[in-house]
N, C-alpha and C positions, 0 to 999 in steps of 0.2 A: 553521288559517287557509288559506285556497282560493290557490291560485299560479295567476295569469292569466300568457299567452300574451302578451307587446308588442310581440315580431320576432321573426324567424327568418333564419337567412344562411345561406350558403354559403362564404364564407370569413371571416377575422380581420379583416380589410378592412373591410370592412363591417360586420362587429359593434361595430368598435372607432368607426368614424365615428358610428352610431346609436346606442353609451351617448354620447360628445358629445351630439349633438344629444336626447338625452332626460333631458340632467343639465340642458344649458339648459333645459328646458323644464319644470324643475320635479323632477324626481326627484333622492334622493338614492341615492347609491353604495351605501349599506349594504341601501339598498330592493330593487339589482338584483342578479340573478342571470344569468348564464352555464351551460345547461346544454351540456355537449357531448355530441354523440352519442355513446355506449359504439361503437359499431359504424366509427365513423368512424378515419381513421388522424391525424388532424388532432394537429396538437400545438398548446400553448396559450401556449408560448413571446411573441406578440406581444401576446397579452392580460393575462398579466401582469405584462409590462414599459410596457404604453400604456394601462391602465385599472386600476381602486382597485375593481372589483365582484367578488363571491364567483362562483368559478371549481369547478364540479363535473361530473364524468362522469356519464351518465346509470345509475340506477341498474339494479342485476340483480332480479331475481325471486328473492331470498331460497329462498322454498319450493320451486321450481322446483328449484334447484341441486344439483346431485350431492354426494357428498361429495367426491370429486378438485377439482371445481368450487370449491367453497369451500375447500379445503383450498389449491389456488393461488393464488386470490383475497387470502390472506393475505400471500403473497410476490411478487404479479405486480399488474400494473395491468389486464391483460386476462382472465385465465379463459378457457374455451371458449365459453361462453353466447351465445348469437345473440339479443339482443332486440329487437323492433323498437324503432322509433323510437318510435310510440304507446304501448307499455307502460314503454318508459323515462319517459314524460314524467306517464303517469296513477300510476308508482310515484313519481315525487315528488312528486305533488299538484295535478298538472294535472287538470282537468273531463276526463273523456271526451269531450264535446262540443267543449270546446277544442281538447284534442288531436288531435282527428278532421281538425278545418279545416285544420290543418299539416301533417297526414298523409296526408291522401288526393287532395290538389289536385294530385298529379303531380311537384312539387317535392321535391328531394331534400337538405333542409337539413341542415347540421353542428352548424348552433347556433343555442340558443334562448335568447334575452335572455327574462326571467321576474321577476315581482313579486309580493309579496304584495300592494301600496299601488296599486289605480289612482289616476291622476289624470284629470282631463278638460282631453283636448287640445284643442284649434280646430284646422280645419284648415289653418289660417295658420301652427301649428307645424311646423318641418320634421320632427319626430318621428316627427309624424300621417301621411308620406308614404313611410316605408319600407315598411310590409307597410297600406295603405288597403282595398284590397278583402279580404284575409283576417283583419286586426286583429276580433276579437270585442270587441272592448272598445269600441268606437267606435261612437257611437247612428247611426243606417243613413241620418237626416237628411246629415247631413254626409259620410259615405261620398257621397251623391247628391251633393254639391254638385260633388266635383272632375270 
């Protein structure tokens, strides 16, 4: 099943405001994901305690890894491995092309709110107004309108 792109943040802050306003707007908690960047130093400490949504590091490159790499991997949260943001997001099931919009616009996010379920927002939702010009999920009609 394809995992679309909904938001992206920079802090817990704001992730945690935008599952709100995207549970109003129709989404259910077990639908959203929290990917955090592997590369980030971010702790998840606020979004566990302020949100009910599955909470995951972004993943490594399997194949890629050394054996010291995965042999740490089993005892550490971090490993050596340096991955971008992009290949963490296309290894758990993000589009290339998804990935791409969140990755190359100059922005440096920590976290990536992710669904398997879209829904179709209006742009009267405040959901529709965290990520408007970079949301790929939003038909380009209603991008134009705001």
């Amino acid at each position: 099943m394809a995992k679309h792109i909904i938001g992206a943040y920079k802090s817990e802050e704001e992730a945690i405001q935008a599952i709100s306003e995207f549970k109003l707007a129709g989404y259910k908690t077990d639908d959203l994901t929290i990917l955090i960047n592997r590369n980030s130093k971010m702790k998840n400490n606020n979004l566990e305690s302020y949100t009910d949504v599955n909470i995951e590091k972004g993943p490594y490159i399997e194949e890629d890894a050394s054996f010291w790499d995965k042999i740490k991997k089993l005892y550490t949260d971090e490993g050596s491995m340096n991955i971008s943001h992009h290949e963490q997001l296309v290894n758990y099931g993000v589009s290339k092309e998804d990935a791409e919009k969140y990755t190359t616009n100059g922005e440096n996010y920590n976290l990536y709110l992710i669904t398997d379920n879209l829904l179709d927002l209006s742009p009267n939702d405040s959901a529709f107004h965290h990520n408007p010009k970079l949301s790929t999920n939003l038909d380009d009609n209603m991008k134009k309108s705001l």
